[in-house]
Structures are given as C-alpha cells and as structure tokens.
C-alpha positions in Angstrom: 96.7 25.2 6.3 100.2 25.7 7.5 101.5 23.5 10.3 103.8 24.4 13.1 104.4 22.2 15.7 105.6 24.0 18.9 107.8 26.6 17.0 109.8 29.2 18.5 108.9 32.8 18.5 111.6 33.6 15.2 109.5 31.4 13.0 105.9 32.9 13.9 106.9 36.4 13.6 107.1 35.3 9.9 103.7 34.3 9.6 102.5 37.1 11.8 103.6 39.8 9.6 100.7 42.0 8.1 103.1 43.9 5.7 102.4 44.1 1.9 105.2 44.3 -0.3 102.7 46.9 -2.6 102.4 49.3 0.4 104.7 51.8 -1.3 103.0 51.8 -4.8 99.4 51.8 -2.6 100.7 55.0 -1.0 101.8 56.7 -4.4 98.5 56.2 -6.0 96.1 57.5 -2.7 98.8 60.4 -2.3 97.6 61.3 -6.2 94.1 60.6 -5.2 94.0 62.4 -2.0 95.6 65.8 -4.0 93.5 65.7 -6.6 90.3 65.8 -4.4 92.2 68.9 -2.6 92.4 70.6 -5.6 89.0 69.9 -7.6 86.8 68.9 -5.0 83.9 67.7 -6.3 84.5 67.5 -9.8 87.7 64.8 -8.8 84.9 62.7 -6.5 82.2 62.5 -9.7 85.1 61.6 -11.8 86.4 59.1 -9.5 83.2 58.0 -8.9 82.5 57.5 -13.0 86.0 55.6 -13.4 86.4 53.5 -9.9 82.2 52.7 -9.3 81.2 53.1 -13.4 78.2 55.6 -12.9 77.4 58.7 -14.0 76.1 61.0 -11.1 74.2 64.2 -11.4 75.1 64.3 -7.6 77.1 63.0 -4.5 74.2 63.4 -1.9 71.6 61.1 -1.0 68.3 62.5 -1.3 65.9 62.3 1.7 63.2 60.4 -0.3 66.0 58.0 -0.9 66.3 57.3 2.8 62.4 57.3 3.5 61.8 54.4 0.6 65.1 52.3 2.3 63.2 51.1 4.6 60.2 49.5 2.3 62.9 48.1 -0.4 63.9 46.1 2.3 62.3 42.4 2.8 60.6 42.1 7.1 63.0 39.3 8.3 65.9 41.8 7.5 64.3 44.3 9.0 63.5 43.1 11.9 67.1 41.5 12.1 68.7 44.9 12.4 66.2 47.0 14.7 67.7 43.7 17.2 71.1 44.5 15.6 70.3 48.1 16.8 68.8 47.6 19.9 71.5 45.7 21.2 74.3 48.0 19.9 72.6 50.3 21.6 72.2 49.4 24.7 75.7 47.9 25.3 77.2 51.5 24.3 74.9 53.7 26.6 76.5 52.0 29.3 79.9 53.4 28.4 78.3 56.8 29.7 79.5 58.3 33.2 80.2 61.5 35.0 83.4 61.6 36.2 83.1 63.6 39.6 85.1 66.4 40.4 87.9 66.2 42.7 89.3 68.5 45.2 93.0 67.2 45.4 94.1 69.8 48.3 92.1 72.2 50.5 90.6 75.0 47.5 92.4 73.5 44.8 89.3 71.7 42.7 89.9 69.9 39.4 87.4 67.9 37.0 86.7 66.6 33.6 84.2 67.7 31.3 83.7 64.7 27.9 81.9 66.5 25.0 81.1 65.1 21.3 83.4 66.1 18.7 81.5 68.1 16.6 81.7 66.9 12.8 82.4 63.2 12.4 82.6 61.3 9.7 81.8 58.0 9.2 83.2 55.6 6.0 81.4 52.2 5.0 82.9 49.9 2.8 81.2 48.5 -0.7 83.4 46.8 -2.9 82.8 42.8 -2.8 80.4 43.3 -0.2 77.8 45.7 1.2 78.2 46.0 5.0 76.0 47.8 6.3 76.5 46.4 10.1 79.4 48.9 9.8 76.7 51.9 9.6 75.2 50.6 13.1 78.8 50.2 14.6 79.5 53.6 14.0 76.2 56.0 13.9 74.8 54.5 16.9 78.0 55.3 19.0 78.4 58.9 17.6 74.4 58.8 18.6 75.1 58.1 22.3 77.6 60.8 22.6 75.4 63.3 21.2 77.8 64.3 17.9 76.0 67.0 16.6 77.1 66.4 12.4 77.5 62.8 11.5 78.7 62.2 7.7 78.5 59.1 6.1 80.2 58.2 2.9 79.8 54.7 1.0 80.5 54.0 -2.8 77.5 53.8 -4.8 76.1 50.7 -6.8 76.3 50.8 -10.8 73.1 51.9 -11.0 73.9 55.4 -8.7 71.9 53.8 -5.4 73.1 53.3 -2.4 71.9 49.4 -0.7 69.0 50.4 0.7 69.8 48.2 4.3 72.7 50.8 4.2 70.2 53.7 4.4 68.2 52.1 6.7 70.4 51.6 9.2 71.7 55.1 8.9 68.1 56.7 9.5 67.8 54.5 12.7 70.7 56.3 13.8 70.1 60.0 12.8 73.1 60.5 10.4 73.2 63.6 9.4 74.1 63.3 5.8 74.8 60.8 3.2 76.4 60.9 0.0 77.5 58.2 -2.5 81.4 58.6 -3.1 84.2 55.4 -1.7 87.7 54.3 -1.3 90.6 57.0 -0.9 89.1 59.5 -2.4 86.1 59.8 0.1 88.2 60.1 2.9 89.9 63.2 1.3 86.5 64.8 0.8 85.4 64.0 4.4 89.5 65.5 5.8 89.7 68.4 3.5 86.1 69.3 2.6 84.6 70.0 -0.6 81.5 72.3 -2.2 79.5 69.3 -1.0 81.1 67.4 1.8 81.6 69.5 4.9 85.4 69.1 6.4 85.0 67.0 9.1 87.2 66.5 12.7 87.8 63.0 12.7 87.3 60.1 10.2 86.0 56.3 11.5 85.9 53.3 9.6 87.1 50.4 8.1 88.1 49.9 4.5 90.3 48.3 1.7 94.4 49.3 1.7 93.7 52.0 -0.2 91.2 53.5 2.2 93.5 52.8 5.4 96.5 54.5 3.0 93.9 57.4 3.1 93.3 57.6 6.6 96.9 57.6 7.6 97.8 60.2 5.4 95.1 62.7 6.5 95.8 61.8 10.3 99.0 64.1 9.3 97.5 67.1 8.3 93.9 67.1 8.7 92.1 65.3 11.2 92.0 62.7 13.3 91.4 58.6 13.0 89.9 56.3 14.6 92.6 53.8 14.5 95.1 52.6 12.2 93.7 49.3 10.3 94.9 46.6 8.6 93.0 43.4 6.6 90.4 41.6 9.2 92.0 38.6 11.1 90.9 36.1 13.5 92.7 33.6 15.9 91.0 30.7 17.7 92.9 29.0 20.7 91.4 25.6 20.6 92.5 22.1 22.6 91.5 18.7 21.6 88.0 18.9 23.2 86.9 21.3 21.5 84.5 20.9 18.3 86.3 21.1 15.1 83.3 21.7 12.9 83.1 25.2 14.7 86.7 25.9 14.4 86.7 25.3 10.6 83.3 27.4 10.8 85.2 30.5 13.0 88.1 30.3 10.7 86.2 30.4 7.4 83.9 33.7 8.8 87.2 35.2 8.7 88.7 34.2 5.2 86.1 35.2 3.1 86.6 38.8 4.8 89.2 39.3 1.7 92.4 38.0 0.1 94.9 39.5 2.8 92.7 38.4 5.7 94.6 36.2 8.3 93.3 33.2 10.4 95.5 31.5 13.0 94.8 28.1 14.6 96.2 27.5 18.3 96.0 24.3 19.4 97.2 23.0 22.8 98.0 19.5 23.3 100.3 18.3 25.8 102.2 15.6 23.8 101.7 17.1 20.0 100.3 14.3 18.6 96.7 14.5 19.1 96.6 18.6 18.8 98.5 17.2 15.1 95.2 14.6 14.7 92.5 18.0 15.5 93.9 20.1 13.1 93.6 17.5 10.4 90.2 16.8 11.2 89.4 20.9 11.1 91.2 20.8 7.7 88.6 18.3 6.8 85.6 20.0 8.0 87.1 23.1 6.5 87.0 21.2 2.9 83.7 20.1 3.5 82.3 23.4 4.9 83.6 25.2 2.1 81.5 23.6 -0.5 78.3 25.1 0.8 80.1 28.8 0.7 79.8 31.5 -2.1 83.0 33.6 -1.4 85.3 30.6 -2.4 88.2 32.8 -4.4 88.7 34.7 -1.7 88.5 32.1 1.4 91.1 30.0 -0.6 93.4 32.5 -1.1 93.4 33.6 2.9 93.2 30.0 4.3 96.7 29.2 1.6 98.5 31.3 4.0 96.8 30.8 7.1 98.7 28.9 10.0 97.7 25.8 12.7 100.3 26.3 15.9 100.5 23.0 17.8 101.7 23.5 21.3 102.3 21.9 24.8 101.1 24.6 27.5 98.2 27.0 28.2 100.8 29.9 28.8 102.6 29.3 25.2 99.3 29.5 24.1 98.6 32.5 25.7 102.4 34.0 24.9 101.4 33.0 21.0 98.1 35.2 21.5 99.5 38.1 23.4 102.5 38.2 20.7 100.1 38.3 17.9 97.4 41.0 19.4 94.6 39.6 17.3 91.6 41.7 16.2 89.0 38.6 17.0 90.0 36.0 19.7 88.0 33.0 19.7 88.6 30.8 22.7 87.3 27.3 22.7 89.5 25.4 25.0 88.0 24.0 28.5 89.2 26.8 30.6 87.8 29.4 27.9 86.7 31.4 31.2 90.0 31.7 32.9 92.1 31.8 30.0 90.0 35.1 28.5 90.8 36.6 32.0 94.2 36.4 30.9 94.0 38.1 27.9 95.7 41.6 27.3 96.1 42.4 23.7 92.5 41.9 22.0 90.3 43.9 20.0 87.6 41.5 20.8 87.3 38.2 22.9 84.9 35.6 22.2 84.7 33.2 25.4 83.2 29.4 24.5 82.1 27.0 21.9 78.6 28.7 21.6 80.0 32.3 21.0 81.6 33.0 17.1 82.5 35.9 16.2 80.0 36.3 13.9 77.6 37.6 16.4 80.3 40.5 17.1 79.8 41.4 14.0 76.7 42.1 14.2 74.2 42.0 17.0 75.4 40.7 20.2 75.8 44.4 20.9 79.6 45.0 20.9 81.0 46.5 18.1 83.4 45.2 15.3 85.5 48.4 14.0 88.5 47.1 15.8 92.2 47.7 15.9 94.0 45.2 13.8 97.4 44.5 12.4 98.9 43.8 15.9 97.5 47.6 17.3 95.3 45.7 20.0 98.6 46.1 22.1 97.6 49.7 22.5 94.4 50.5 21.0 90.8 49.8 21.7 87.7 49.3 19.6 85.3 52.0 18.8 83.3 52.8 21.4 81.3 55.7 22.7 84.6 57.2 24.0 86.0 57.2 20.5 83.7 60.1 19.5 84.3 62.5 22.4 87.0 64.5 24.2 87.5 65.4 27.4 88.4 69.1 28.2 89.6 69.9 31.7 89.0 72.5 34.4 90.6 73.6 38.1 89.0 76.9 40.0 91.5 77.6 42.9 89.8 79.3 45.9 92.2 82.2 47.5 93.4 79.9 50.3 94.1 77.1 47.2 96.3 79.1 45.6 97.8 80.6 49.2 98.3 76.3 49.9 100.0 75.5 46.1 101.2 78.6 45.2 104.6 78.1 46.7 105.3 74.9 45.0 104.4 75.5 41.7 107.0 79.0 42.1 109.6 76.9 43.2 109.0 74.7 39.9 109.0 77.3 37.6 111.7 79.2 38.8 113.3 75.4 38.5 112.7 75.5 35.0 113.9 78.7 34.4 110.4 79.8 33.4 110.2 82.5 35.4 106.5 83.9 33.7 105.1 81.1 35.0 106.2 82.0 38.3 105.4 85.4 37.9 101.9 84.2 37.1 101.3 83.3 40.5 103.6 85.3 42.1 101.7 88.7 41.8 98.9 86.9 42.9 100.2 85.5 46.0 101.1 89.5 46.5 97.8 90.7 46.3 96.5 88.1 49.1 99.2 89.8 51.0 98.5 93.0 50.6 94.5 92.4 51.3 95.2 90.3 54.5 97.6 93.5 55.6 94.6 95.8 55.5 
C-alpha cells in the first residue's frame, strides 16, 4: 500500500480519481454494441451472446422448468443462507413504506402525493469472474415491496447455456417476472430499446463492469431511466491505533478482490504520526498473510498496488478525508465509531464498529449493496424501495380556495407576462361572481 502521511487535499485528489484513461475507446465500442441491438434485436443479443459468453442459444429466455429445478440444484446450507438473506432484505425495505398525508396549505386549497411503481423494470446481474446472485435479492425484493408490476432480469449465461441456479432461485423468491440469459452492454440495450423477446422497459438497475455502466449512461439519454451512475466497487476504513488490524487487512481485502479498478483507502488517525505509521505496517503484514488463504489473488493484487494508507493527526481531517472522497462502503473502526458515523454526510453505506464488515451489507444484514460510487454518494442514495416508484401529485381547490389564491397566482402570471395562465383563473374567479350576484 501507498503511504501518505498527513497530506494535503492536492495530493489525495490524485489518488481519489476514479477516471480511466480507456473511458473513450469503452464508449466507442458499447456505442457499436448498443446500435447494433437497436437495429437486429435479437439476432445482435444471440450473436453477442455466441462471441462474448461462447454458447450457442436456441433462445434468450429462461424456461419456467429451469426456475422450478434451481431450487433442488442448490446444496441446503446455501439455501437456507439466502431465504435469511431474503428475509432480512425484506424486512429492512418494507419499512421504507409510508403514506404521506395530505395537506391543506390554505383554507380549500388541498394538496397531496400519491408514490406508485414504475411499471416495467428492469433489473441487470453481473456474471463475468463471479456469479452474484446477492444482486438478484438487492434488487427484486425492493421492486417486490413497491408492487412493480413487470420485473425483467437479465444475466449472461454460463458456457454451457444455464444460468447459476442460486441466481434463479433468488429470482423466484422474489416473483421476477421474466428471465433471460443475455450480459454486458448489449443486455442493457435490449432491456432500453426492446427487442422481439425483451420487452422495453422504463428504467434499468444494476451494477456491472465499465462496459455495462458505459451502457447505462448512454440509454439514460434517450430511453430510460437509471438507477444511478456507477463506477468500480470501493471501500474506505477510518481506523486509529486501537483498532484490530487483522480486520482492517480483512475489510480491505473484501474489497480488492471485487475487480482490478476496485479502490480501498486506509484512514488512520494518530495524533503524533508515528504510531498510525507502526498500524499500517502491521495491516500490511496481516494483509500478506491473509492473502495466502484467498483465491481471487490476480485481482486483489492488482487493486491493493494502487490502494492508499492516509496517516493523520485529527478526527475532523479524518472526517474531511471521508466526506472529500464520498465512499461507496465506510467502515469505521476507531473508538468513537458511534459519534464519528453521526457525522457522516457522503456515504453509500456506513458500517459502525469492529464487529460490523461490510461483507454482511453485501449480503444479509438486510440493507442493500447496489450503491452509488465513484464519489456520487455526495448526491445519491442506494437502492431502496423509493428507487422503483414515482410520486405523482394532486391539489382539488374548493370554490372559496380558489376565491382565497386566485388573486395571487393572477398577479404572478400577469408578472410573467403569461397572461393564459391568468386567464385560467380569471374566468373562473368571474363565474363565482356572477353566481354570488344571483
């Protein structure tokens, strides 16, 4: 790991960047892919699926008896590790359910808020180096709560044309609607556009590789919505010299073997340098030894070469360092975890203590991990069950409401020179006139 000891703000923007210097030649290649599905529709996804997966499909949906055997092909611990999963997940998100009430903000002037499902959702779960198939819970069960009528769900097929049965299970325990077996850029197209198969759908979640995030941000143009925009996964743990560096090298390696571009930052506070200097050494050294034990190696070196250890003096740089950087996870393991979370602003999710790693966000604690990286904490949330609604508006205006606010919003209007808009109200306000004459 990289070693800054208490470094201005200059230096870390450096090794807080999340650019690519291949974002440009990403974006020319899913701009090709996204076309191409536009144009052949499913005869571009079975051909991407041939070259980019190497299987030959006689077709992109999964059949029902596919999803009835998922559940046998999958061992009991497993199982029974995701109805928990599940359970949790669910209960955490059916308490982000409420009626907002209505309000009457003058005498017969009464306005409220109605949330609804969107409608069609799709719903994107990543393959390639590994099969994660907590995503399918993170996102069906949500789109469950909030009643979405049509839930898609696209995922790239193994070589042998299946999808991972864990996948399919989790998918039937949340009542998605459809599954077919098509990945990367070229799904999203199918899901934003619509094809002979995949029904167009009004707004895409998920996370993915670049090319997938490419995808999403070129359809949020044109199409439909996104979730979020995404970056690679990335972790930050604000540590002192109390806290246990075996689970700090443990936090930070969860991270790494996410991919090569994942990020992990070390924050250490230590009032004079020196010792915070000593405990990132010794989580260096645990890291080493941890690492032996792990199977993702190539890509937890790669992420840990440019990963960074900040030494400083004070809490609040600490807490200036964090804000700054708006990491997805925030691990805090210092002594005043409690008060120090309170704190926190920009955060996808916060992870308060030495007994809580992220790891159990990522799967069954019941929060959920499709979170806003790449420094978009600072203005965007998580998925939640808020994600997969809208909320539409209403006001009814009794006679005597309109008689109380008519006169202001004329004198707006006519301020604005829209004089319709006036009008609109005006020939109203004549008509209560003319009925209070008789």
């Amino acid at each position: 790991m990289i070693r800054l000891i208490n470094p201005d703000m200059k230096l870390l923007t450096q090794y807080f960047s999340r650019k690519s210097s291949d974002d440009q030649a990403i974006r020319e290649q899913v701009v090709k892919i996204v076309d191409t599905v536009r144009q052949q529709q499913d005869t571009a996804l079975l051909e991407y699926v041939r070259r980019f997966d190497h299987v030959q499909l006689p077709s992109l949906e999964v059949t029902q008896e596919e999803i009835e055997q998922a559940s046998s092909m999958i061992d009991l611990p497993l199982r029974r590790a995701i109805d928990q999963a599940a359970a949790n997940i669910l209960k955490f998100h059916q308490q982000q359910k409420f009626n907002e009430q209505p309000v009457e903000t003058e005498h017969g002037v009464c306005c409220w808020r109605k949330r609804v499902p969107i409608h069609k959702v799709g719903l994107y779960v990543p393959g390639g180096t590994a099969v994660l198939f907590s995503t399918v819970l993170m996102l069906a069960i949500p789109a469950m709560v909030a009643q979405c009528p049509f839930v898609v769900l696209c995922t790239p097929p193994r070589r042998d044309g299946t999808i991972d049965p864990a996948v399919l299970y989790c998918a039937s325990k949340a009542n998605v609607s459809k599954i077919f077996k098509v990945g990367g850029a070229q799904a999203i197209a199918a899901m934003a556009y619509g094809t002979q198969t995949i029904q167009k759908v009004d707004k895409i979640f998920g996370p993915g590789n670049r090319y997938v995030t490419m995808a999403k941000q070129l359809v949020a143009n044109d199409a439909c919505a996104i979730d979020m925009p995404a970056g690679p996964s990335e972790v930050m743990v604000l540590a002192d010299t109390s806290s246990r560096p075996e689970f700090v090298a443990a936090d930070l390696l969860s991270q790494a073997e996410h991919g090569n571009d994942s990020q992990c930052i070390l924050v250490i506070k230590d009032e004079d340098l020196g010792k915070g200097e000593s405990f990132a050494l010794s989580v260096e050294r645990h890291i080493k030894q941890q690492i032996k034990d792990l199977n993702r190696i190539e890509f937890i070196e790669h992420s840990l070469s440019r990963s960074v250890a900040i030494i400083v003096k004070s809490t609040d740089r600490m807490l200036e360092i964090s804000e700054t950087y708006a990491p997805e996870h925030l691990i805090i393991q210092t002594t005043d975890a409690e008060t120090l979370g309170e704190r926190i602003i920009n955060a996808g999710s916060v992870f308060i203590g030495q007994w809580s790693p992220e790891s159990v966000g990522d799967y069954a604690s019941g929060t959920n991990h499709t979170l806003p990286t790449a420094g978009w904490a600072v203005s965007y949330s998580g998925v939640c069950v808020d994600s997969f609604t809208k909320a539409v508006t209403y006001q009814r205006l009794t006679p005597g409401g309109l008689k109380n606010l008519g006169p202001a919003v004329v004198t707006m209007a006519n301020a604005e020179s829209l004089e319709a808009h006036a009008n609109a109200v005006k020939i109203r306000l004549t008509e209560l006139v003319k009925k209070e004459s008789i």
